[in-house]
N, C-alpha and C positions, 0 to 999 in steps of 0.2 A: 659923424663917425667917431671923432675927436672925445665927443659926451658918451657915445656907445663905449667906448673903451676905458672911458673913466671908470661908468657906472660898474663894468666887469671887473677890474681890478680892486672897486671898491667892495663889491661881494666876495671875490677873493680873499679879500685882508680881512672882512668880518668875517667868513666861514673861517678860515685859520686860526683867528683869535676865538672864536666859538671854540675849534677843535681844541685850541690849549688850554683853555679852561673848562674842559668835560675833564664828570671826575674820570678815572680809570680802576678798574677792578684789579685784584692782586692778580699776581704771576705766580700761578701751581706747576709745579712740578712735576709734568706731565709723563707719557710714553717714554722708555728710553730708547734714544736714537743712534748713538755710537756706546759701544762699551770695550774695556779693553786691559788686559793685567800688565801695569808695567812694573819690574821690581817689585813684586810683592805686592801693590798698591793697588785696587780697583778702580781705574777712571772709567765716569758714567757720564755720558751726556743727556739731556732733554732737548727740549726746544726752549731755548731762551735759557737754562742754567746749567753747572758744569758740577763737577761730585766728583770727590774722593773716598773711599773708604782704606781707610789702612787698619789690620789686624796689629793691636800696640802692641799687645803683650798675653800671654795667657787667659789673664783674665778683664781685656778691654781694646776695646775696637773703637778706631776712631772714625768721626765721620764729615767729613766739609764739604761745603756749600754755598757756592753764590751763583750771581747773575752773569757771571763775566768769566772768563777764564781761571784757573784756578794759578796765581805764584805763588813762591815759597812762602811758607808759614815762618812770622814772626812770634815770640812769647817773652815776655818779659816771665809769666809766669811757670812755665813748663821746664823740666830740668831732666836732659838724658834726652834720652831716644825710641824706637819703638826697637824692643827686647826679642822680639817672637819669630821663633824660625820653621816652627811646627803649624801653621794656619795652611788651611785649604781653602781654596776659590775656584769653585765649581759655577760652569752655567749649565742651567738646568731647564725646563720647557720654556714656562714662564716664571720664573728666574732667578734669580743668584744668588748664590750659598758662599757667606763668608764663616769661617770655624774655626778656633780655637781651643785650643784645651778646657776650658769650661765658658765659652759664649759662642753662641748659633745665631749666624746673623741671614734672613732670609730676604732679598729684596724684590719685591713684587717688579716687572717689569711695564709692565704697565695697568693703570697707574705707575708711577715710582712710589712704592710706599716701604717704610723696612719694620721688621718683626723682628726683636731681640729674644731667644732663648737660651735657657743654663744649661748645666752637662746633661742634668735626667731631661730636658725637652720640655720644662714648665716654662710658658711663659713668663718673660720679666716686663718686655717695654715693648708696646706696639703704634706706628702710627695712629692717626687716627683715621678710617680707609676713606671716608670725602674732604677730607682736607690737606694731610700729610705737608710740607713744607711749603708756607705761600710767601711770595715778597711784595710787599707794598709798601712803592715806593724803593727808597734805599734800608728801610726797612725788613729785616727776615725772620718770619716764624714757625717755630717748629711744634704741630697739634697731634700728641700724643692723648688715646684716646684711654679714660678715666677709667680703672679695673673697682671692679665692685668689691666695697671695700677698703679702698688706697689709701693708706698714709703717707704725710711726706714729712720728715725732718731733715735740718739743715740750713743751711744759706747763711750761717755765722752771725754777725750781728744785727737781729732781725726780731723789734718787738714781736709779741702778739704770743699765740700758744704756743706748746712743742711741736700739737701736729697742724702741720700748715694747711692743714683741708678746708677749702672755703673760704681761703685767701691769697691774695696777691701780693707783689713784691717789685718794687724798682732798686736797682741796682747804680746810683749814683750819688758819690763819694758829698756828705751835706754837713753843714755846720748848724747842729739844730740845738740851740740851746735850751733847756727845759723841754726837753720832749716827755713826752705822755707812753702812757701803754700801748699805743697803736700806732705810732707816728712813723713814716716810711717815707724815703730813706735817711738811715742815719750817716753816719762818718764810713762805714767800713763795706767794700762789698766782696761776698767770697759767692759767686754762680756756682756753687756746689751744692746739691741735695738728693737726696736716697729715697726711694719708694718702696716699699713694702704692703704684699696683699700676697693672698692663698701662702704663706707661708714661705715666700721668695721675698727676695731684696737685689736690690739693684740701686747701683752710682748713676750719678749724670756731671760733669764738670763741664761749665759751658766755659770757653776759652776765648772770650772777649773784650775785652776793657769798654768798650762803650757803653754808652746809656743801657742794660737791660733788662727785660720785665720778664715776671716769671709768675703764671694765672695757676693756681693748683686749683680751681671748680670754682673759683671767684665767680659769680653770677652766670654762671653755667654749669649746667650738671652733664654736658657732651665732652670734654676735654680738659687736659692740664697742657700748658700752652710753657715756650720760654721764648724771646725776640730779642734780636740785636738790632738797633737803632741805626747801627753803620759795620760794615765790615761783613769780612766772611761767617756764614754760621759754621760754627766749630765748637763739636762737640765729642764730650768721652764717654762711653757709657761703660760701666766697670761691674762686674756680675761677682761676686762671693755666698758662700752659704751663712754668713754673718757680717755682722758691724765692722768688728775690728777688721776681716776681711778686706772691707770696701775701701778702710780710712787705711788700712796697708795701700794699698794700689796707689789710692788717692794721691797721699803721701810720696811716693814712689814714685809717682807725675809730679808733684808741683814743688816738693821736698819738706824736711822735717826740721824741728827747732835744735839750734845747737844750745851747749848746756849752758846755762847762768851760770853768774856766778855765786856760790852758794848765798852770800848775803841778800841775795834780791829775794830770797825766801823768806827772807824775814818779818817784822810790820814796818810800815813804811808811813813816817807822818808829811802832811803836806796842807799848807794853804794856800790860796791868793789874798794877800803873799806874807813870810815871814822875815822882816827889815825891819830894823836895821841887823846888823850881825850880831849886837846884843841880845838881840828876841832870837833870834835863831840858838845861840848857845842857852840861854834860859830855859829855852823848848826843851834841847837836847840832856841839860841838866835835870830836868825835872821830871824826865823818865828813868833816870838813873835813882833819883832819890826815891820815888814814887816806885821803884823794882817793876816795873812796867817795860819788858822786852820790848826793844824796838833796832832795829838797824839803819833805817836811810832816815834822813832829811829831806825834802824838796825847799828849791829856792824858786819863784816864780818869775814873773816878767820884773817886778821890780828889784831885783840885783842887779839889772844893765842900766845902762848909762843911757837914758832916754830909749827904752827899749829897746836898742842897737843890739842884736848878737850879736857876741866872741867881746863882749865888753861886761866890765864892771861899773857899777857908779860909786863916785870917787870920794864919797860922804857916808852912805851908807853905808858900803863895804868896802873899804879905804885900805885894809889888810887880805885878802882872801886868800893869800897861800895862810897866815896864821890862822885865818879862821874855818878853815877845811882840818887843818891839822888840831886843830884845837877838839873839833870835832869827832877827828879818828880817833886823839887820844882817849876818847869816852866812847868811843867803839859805834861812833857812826860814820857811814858812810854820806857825801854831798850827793846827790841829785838836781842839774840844771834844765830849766825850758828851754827851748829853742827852736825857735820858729823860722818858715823860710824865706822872710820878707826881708830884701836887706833894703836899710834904708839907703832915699837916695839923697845923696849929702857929701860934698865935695871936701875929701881929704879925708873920709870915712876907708879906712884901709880896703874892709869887706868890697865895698861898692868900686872905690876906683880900680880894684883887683878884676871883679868879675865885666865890668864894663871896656876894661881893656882887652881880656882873654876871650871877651865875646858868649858868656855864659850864662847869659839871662834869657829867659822866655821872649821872642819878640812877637810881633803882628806879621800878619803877611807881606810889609812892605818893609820890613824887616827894622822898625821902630821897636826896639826895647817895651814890653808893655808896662805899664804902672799903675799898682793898684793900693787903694789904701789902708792899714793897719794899725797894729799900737804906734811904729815909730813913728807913721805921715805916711806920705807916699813913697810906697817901696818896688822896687823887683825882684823877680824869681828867679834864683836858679835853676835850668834845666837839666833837671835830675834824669832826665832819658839820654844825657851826653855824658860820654866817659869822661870828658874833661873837667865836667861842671862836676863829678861824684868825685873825683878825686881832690877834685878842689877843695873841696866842700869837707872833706874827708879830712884834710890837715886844715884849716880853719880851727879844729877843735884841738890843736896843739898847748894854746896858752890854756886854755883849761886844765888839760890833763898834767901839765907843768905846776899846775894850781894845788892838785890832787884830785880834784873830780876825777868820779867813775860811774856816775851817772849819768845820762843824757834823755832827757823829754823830750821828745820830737812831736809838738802843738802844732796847731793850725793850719796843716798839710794836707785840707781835702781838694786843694789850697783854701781856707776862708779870707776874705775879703769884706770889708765895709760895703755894705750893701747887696751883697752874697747876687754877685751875677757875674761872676767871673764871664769873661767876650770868649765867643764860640771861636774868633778868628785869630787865636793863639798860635803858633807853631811850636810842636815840641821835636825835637831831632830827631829821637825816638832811635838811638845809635844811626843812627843815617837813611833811615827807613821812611821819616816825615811823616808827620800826623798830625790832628789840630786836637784844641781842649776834647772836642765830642770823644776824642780815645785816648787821651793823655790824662783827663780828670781822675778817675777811678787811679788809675796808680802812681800819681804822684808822689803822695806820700808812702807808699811800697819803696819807689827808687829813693827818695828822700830819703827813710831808712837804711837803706841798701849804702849808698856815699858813707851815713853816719857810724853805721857798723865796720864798714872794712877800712874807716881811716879809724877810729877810737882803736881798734885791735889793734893794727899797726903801732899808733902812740903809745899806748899802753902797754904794750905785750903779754897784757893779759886779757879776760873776758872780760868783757864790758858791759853794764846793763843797760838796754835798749828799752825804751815806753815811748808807743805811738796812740795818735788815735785813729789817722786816717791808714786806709792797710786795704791791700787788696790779696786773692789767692797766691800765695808764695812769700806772702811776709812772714811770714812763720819760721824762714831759716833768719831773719835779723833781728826779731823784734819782741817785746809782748804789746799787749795792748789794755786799755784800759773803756770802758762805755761810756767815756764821753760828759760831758755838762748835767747831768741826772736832777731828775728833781729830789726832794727830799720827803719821801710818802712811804707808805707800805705800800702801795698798789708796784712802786716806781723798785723799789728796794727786791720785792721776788720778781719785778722784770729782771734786774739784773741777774740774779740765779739763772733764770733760764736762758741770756744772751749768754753768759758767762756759758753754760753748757752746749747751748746753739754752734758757739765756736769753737769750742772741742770738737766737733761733730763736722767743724768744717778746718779741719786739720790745723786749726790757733789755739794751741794745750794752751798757754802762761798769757791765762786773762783774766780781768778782775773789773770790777766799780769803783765808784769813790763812796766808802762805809759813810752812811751820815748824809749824804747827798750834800750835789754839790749847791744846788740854785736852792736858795731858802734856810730856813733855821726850823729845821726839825724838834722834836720832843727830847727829852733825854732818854724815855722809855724807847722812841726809833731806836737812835744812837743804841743802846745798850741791846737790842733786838739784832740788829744790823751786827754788831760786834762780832754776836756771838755765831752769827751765819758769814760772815765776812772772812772771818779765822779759819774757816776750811775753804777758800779760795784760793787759786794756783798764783793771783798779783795779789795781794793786800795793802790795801794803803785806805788810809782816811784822809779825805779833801773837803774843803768847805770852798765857798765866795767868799769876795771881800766883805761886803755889808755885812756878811754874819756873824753871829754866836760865834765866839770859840768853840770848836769843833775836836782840840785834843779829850781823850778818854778822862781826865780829871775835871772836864769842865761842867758837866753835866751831874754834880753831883758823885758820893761818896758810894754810893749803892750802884751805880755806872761803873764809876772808878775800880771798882772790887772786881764786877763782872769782867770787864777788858781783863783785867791785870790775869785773870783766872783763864780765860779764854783762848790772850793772847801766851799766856804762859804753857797749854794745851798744844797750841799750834804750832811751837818751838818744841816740844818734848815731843812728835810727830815728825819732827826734822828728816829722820833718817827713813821713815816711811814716805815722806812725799820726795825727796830727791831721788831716792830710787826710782819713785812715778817718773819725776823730770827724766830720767835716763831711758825708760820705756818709751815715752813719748818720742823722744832722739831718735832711738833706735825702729819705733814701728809706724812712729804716728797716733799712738793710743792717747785719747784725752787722760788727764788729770782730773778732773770734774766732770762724772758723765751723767748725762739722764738713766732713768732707770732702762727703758728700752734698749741700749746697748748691749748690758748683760741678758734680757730679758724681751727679746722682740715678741715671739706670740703671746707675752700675757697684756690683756688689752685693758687691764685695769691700772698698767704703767703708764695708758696713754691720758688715762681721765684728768680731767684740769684741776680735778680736786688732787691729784697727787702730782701733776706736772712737774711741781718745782725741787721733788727732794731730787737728792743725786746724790750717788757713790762717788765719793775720794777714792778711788783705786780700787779694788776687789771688796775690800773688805770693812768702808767704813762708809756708813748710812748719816745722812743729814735730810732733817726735817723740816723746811725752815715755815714760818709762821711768823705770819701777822703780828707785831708790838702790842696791841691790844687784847690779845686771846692768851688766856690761859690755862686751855682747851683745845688739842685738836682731833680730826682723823688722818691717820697716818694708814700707806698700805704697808707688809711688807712680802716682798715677792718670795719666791722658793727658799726655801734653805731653812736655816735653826739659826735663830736674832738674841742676842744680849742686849740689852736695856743698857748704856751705859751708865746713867746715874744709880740704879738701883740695882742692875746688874740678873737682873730677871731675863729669865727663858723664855722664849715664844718661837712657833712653830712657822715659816713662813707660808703663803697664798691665804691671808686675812687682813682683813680691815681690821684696826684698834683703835680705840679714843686712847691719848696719853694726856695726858698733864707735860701745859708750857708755861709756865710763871717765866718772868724773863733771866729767873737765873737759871732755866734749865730747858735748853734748846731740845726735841727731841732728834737723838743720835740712839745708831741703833748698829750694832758689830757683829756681823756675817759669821756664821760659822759651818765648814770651816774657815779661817781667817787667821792671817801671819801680819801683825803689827811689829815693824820695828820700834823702839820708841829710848830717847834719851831722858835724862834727866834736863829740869830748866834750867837756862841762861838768860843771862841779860841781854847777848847780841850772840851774834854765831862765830863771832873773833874768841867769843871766849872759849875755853877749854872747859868741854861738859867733864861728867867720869869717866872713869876708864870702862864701865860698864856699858853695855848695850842689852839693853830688854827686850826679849822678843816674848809679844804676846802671842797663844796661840789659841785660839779658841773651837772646839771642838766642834764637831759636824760630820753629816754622816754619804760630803762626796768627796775625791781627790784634790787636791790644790797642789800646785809649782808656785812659790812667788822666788823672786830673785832682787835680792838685796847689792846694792853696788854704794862705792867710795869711792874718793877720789880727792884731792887738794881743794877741789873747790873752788880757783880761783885761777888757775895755769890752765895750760892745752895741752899739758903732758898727757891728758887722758887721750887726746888724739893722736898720739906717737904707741899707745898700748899700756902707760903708767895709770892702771885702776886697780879693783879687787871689785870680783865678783864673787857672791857667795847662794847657790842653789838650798832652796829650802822646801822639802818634797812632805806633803801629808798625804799618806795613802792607806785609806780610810778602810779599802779592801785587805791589805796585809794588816794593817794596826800598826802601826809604825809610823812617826816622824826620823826624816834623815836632813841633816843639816851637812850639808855636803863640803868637800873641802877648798881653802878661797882657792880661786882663780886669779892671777894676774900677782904683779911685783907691787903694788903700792899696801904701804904698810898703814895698817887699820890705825885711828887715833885709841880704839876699844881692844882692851887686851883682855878681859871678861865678858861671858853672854850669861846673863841669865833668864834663865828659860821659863817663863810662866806661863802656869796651862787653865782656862778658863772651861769650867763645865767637864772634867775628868773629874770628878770628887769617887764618881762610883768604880773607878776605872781602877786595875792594881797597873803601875808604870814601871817599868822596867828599863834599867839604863843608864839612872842614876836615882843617888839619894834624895828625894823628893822631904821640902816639909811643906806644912799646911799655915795658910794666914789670908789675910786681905788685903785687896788694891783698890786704890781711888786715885781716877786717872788724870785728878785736877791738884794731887799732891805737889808741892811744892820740891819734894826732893826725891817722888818715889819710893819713898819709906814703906817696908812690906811691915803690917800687923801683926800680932797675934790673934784669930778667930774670936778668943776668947772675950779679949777688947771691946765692949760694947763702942758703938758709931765708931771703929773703924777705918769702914769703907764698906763698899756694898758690894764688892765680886769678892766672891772667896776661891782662892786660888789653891795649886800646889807649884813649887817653885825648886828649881837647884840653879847653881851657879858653876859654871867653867871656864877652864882656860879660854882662848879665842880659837888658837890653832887647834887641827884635827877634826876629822871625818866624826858626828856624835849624833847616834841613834837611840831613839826611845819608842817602844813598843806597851803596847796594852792589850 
C-alpha cells in the first residue's frame, strides 16, 4: 500500500511538473463580460483582462489594458489631464460607441475589438479582427490590422528610412557606439508614430517605459503590431486632418520644449577631449582670428579630477573660474559632461552625500547597486526620487559659481562597462517602485529633469541642457544630440533623418556630431557634413580621442572657407530659426521637418531617394548629398523654388538634377516665403545691425509667418516680456501686411528692410522700392547694383524703414 502511494504521488509531481512546463498560448481578449460608465470613463471587462477607455480630449481617446485589474495610472511622461467634456458613450447592439469632437471610437463586443474613426467616418485605425489585443505571458500586444497602402513615420531616434513600412523597432534606452544604418535600439526611445493611408492620419503614443517592440509589416503582410514587455498597455490614439495637428495633441500630452538660451543656437565646438586649459583657450582663440562664428566650448571627461563629477583636475585646469571667464571674454560660452556614475571613494563629497541620504539605485535587498565606468566602480542616483533630483540639482552649484551654463548629460541610458546593467534594480519611481525592466528607458529623462530645475534655480537664468539618452517628454528639459555616430556618408544623412524622425516625435532641438564621432573622416565628409550640419536645430562638431583634429581649419584651407561661409549663413538665419525655437514652445512644430509634414499626399516625398532633404521652417529647402557627388536629384513639392546660389525660378511637383560641388549644398527657398535674416557675427553676444532683413519671396498661395524676440537669455519672456510681430502675404489681395509688434520687449532692430525676391515684373506700391542684388553668403549683406557684374545671383527690389508701425505693400 505504502509503494501504491509512493508511485501516485510520484505521477502527481511528474504530471504537475509536465503541467509547468507546457508552453501556454496567449490570452485574447475576448467577449465582454461586465461593462460600465464610471465618470466619463468606460470600464470593460473580458475573461481574464480589464479595459478602460477614456475620451482625453477632442481630438484622442485613450485606451488601457491589462491582465489584472486596472489602478491608477503613473506617467513620468504625460503632463495634464483628460480636457474633454463634450464625448458620448453610447451602448449600442453589439457595441460601444466612444465620440468625440473629431474621433469615433467603435468597440466590437464580442470579440472585444475597437475601430478608430475621424469627424467625416474615414476610417483611421482598426484592430486587427482575429487577433486584436493578446498577452503572452507578462507580455502585451496590440495587432492593428495593415490598411492598403500605410505609411508610418516617427518613433524619434530611429535608424533606417522615413517610412517605417516593413520594419521593426525595440524601444530600449542602449549605448551603441559606432552604430550603422540599421542598428536598433539606440540611446533614446519616444513610442510615438503616425500612420497615414486613403488620405487620413492618425497618432499613436504608447505610454510605457518598458522594453517595447513596435512591427510596422516586418515579416508580415497581416498586421502592424506594438508590445509592452511589462506593465499596463496604454495607449493614445490622436486623429487630426494633418501633421502639425497630431504633434499639437501630441505635444499637449507629453509637453513642449521651453526656449534656449539664444546662444545654444549658435555652432558649438567639442572633443574628447580639450586639456589642458591651454588647448581649450587656443581652440577658442583661433575661431576668433580665423572669423569663424562659433559660441560654446565643450569640456569632456577629462577636466574632472579622475573622472569624478562636480570636480576639476587640479593640474590641468588648476584656474576654472579664470578659464571660463577668459572664455566669455571672447564670447564663448563653457559646456561640461556629466555623467551619472558617482564614484565610490570615501571622502568623495558626491558619494558620502548620496550614500547618507540614501539616494542611490539599490538591489532588491536593498544593497546600493555598483556598476563600473570611467571613474571605477560607481553608483547611481535615483533620479525617479524627488530627493535624489533635487540633490542632484544643487550638486551643479560649484559649476555655475564657475560660470558654466552648459551641462552634457552622457552616459544616462544608464551605460555601464559591460552594458548589462541587473534587471533586479529598484527605482522609487516617486513611491510607486519598479525595477530596471521600466526605470531604463527614462533614466536619463529624470536625469535631465534633476539637471534642469536645479541649473535654472542656480543660475536664474536658462540653462542649456544636452542629453543622449531621452525618453517621450524630455523635450520640456533638454536637446539631444545622436549619439557616438560613425564617420561616413551613409551614417552622416542617417543623422538628417534621425534629426527629423525626432521632430516628428515632438524633440524640435536635435542635432549629430558634424564629422562623426568614431573614426577620422575625409576633409571632403567634414566639409559636406558642414554644410548640411549648419541648418540643424543642435550644431556642434565632435570627434574621438584617437582622431584627426576635427576643428573646421584642420582639414584644410578649401574646408576652412566652406564652414566659415556656411557657418556664417547659419548665424545671419538667427532670427529665422529662433522664431522656429518659439513655434516649436508654443505648438510642438519641428524645426527640421521631412518633407511629408508639409506635404503628406504627395508620395514622391516619401521615396528614399528624397527622404533626407527637410524644410527648416516653411520656407527653407535643404538637400543634402553624398561628399562624393557633385551631381544630384533633388524633388521639389508644390509651390514656386528659388535656387539659392543662382537664384533661379522653378515651378514645384518635379524632379531636377542640380549641381553639388561641396561648395554648393543644394538649398532651395519656397515661395511664398518670409526669411528673417541678420547680418554676421562672431557669437550671438555680439551686437548685429540695427537692421533686420526680411526676405520675401513671391508665390502665388497665402502665407502668416510670425517673427518673435525676446533677451534671449532670462524668463522674462514667461512673465509676457517679448515682441511679437505678424507678417501676412496674401497672394489673393496682393498685398503684404507687416503688422504692428506685440508685446513690451524692445527689438535690438530699429530698421526692417524689406527685400522682395521674384517681384521684378510686379509695379509695388507702399514704398520707394530700388533695384539691385543679394548673395545670401555676404559677409555684411551688402545690397549691389544689377549692374555690377558677379554681384550676386537674386536680383532683388528693396526699401528700408523705421521698425515701428503697421507697413503695407501691394502689387
Amino acid at each position: 500500500m505504502r509503494r501504491l502511494l509512493l508511485i501516485f504521488a510520484t505521477g502527481l509531481m511528474l504530471a504537475s511538473s509536465a503541467s509547468a512546463a507546457r508552453p501556454s498560448l496567449p490570452l485574447e481578449a475576448g467577449a465582454i463580460t461586465q461593462a460600465q460608465v464610471v465618470q466619463g470613463v468606460l470600464k470593460l471587462e473580458t475573461r481574464g483582462t480589464w479595459w478602460e477607455i477614456t475620451p482625453w480630449s477632442a481630438n484622442m481617446i485613450r485606451v488601457r489594458a491589462d491582465r489584472q485589474p486596472l489602478t491608477a495610472d503613473f506617467s513620468y511622461a504625460i503632463v495634464g489631464s483628460a480636457r474633454t467634456s463634450t464625448a458620448k458613450i453610447e451602448e449600442k447592439a453589439n457595441h460601444w460607441l466612444v465620440q468625440t469632437d473629431s474621433v469615433r471610437l467603435e468597440i466590437n463586443k464580442s470579440p472585444l475589438r475597437l475601430r478608430f474613426y475621424n469627424a467625416e467616418g474615414k476610417l483611421l485605425n482598426e484592430d486587427e479582427p482575429g487577433l486584436g489585443t493578446q498577452w503572452n505571458g507578462e507580455e502585451g500586444s496590440v495587432y492593428k490590422t495593415l490598411q492598403e497602402g500605410e505609411k508610418f513615420i516617427g518613433l524619434g531616434e530611429k535608424t533606417g528610412h522615413l517610412d517605417r513600412r516593413g520594419d521593426g523597432f525595440t524601444n530600449w534606452n542602449t549605448d551603441f557606439f559606432g552604430y550603422d544604418s540599421r542598428n536598433d535600439p539606440l540611446y533614446a526611445s519616444f513610442p510615438f508614430y503616425m500612420g497615414l493611408h486613403h488620405g487620413v492620419i492618425y497618432g499613436i503614443y504608447l505610454d510605457n517605459s518598458s522594453k517595447t517592440h513596435f512591427n510596422f509589416g516586418a515579416s508580415t503582410d497581416r498586421f502592424s503590431s506594438f508590445t509592452v514587455e511589462e506593465g499596463t498597455v496604454d495607449y493614445f490614439l490622436i486623429s487630426s486632418s494633418h501633421i502639425p495637428g497630431i504633434l499639437r495633441e501630441y505635444t499637449a500630452l507629453t509637453g513642449r520644449m521651453t526656449l534656449p538660451p539664444l546662444w545654444s543656437l549658435g555652432y558649438q565646438q567639442c572633443r574628447y577631449s580639450y586639456f589642458p586649459d591651454k588647448e581649450v583657450l587656443n581652440v577658442a582663440r583661433t575661431f576668433r582670428e580665423k572669423n569663424i562664428p562659433a559660441d560654446v566650448i565643450y569640456l569632456d571627461i577629462h577636466y574632472m579630477d579622475a573622472y569624478k563629477v562636480f570636480t576639476w583636475h587640479p593640474e590641468r585646469f588648476s584656474n576654472p573660474k579664470g578659464m571660463v571667464k577668459s572664455l566669455k571674454d571672447m564670447g564663448f560660452k563653457t559646456t561640461v559632461i556629466i555623467d551619472p556614475g558617482i564614484k565610490v571613494e570615501k571622502n568623495y563629497a558626491a558619494y558620502e552625500e548620496g550614500l547618507q541620504k540614501d539616494l542611490f539605485l539599490k538591489y532588491t535587498d536593498g544593497k546600493p547597486y555598483t556598476g563600473q565606468v570611467w571613474p571605477g566602480w560607481c553608483h547611481f542616483p535615483d533620479f525617479t526620487k524627488a530627493q535624489a533630483r533635487n540633490w542632484w540639482g544643487q550638486q551643479f552649484k560649484g559649476l555655475v559659481d564657475d560660470g558654466v551654463e552648459g551641462f552634457w548629460n552622457d552616459m544616462n541610458e544608464p551605460a555601464t562597462w559591460g552594458q548589462r546593467f541587473p534587471e533586479n534594480v529598484v527605482f522609487d519611481f516617486d513611491g510607486q517602485k519598479g525595477t530596471t525592466r521600466s526605470g531604463r528607458n527614462i533614466y536619463g529623462f529624470q536625469m535631465t529633469r534633476g539637471t534642469y530645475e536645479g541649473t535654472r534655480q542656480l543660475l536664474g537664468k536658462r540653462p542649456f541642457l544636452l542629453t543622449r539618452a531621452a525618453f517621450s517628454g524630455s523635450q520640456r528639459y533638454t536637446s539631444i544630440w545622436t549619439g557616438d555616430n560613425l564617420a561616413t556618408d551613409d551614417i552622416m544623412l542617417t543623422g538628417v533623418r534621425m534629426v527629423n524622425s525626432l521632430g516628428l516625435a515632438g524633440m524640435p532641438f536635435a542635432g549629430y556630431d558634424i564629422g562623426g564621432f568614431t573614426a577620422s573622416g575625409t576633409p571632403e565628409l567634414f566639409g559636406r557634413w558642414i554644410t548640411i550640419g549648419a541648418f540643424a536645430p543642435f550644431c556642434r562638431s565632435h570627434t574621438g580621442y584617437n582622431n584627426r583634429d576635427a576643428e573646421p581649419w584642420a582639414h584644410g584651407e578649401r574646408v576652412e572657407d566652406i564652414s566659415r561661409r556656411y557657418l556664417g549663413l547659419r548665424y545671419k538665419l538667427l532670427p529665422y530659426m529662433y522664431s522656429l525655437f518659439y513655434e516649436a514652445s508654443q505648438t510642438g512644430m519641428p524645426i527640421s521637418r521631412s518633407l511629408p509634414l508639409a506635404t503628406p499626399q504627395d508620395e514622391k516625398t516619401f521615396y528614399r531617394i528624397y527622404q533626407n532633404q527637410f524644410l527648416l521652417g516653411q520656407s527653407w529647402m535643404v538637400c543634402p548629398v553624398e561628399s562624393n557627388k557633385e551631381i544630384t536629384k533633388a524633388y521639389l513639392p508644390q509651390g514656386r523654388w528659388y535656387n539659392l546660389h543662382s537664384g533661379e525660378q522653378l515651378e514645384g511637383k518635379q524632379e531636377i538634377m542640380v549641381e553639388s560641388p561641396l561648395e554648393k549644398l543644394p538649398i532651395f527657398l519656397k515661395g511664398p516665403g518670409i526669411i528673417p535674416m541678420q547680418n554676421v557675427v562672431n557669437h550671438t553676444g555680439e551686437k548685429a545691425s540695427d537692421t533686420l532683413d526680411v526676405h520675401v519671396f513671391f508665390g502665388n498661395e497665402n502665407l502668416e509667418y510670425v517673427y518673435y524676440e525676446d533677451d534671449g537669455q532670462s524668463f522674462d519672456h514667461e512673465k509676457g516680456t517679448f515682441l511679437k510681430r505678424n507678417i501676412r502675404y496674401q497672394n489673393q489681395q496682393r498685398k503684404l501686411d507687416i503688422e504692428e509688434v506685440e508685446g513690451p520687449y524692445r527689438s535690438k532692430f530699429t530698421h526692417i528692410r524689406l527685400i522682395l525676391h521674384g517681384f521684378e515684373s510686379q509695379k509695388l506700391k507702399g514704398a520707394s522700392f530700388a533695384s539691385g542684388q543679394f548673395d545670401f553668403f555676404s559677409s555684411n549683406n551688402q545690397l549691389m547694383d544689377s549692374k555690377i557684374k558677379d554681384a550676386g545671383p537674386h536680383r532683388v527690389q528693396y526699401t528700408v524703414f523705421t521698425w515701428k508701425g503697421k507697413k503695407t505693400i501691394s502689387w
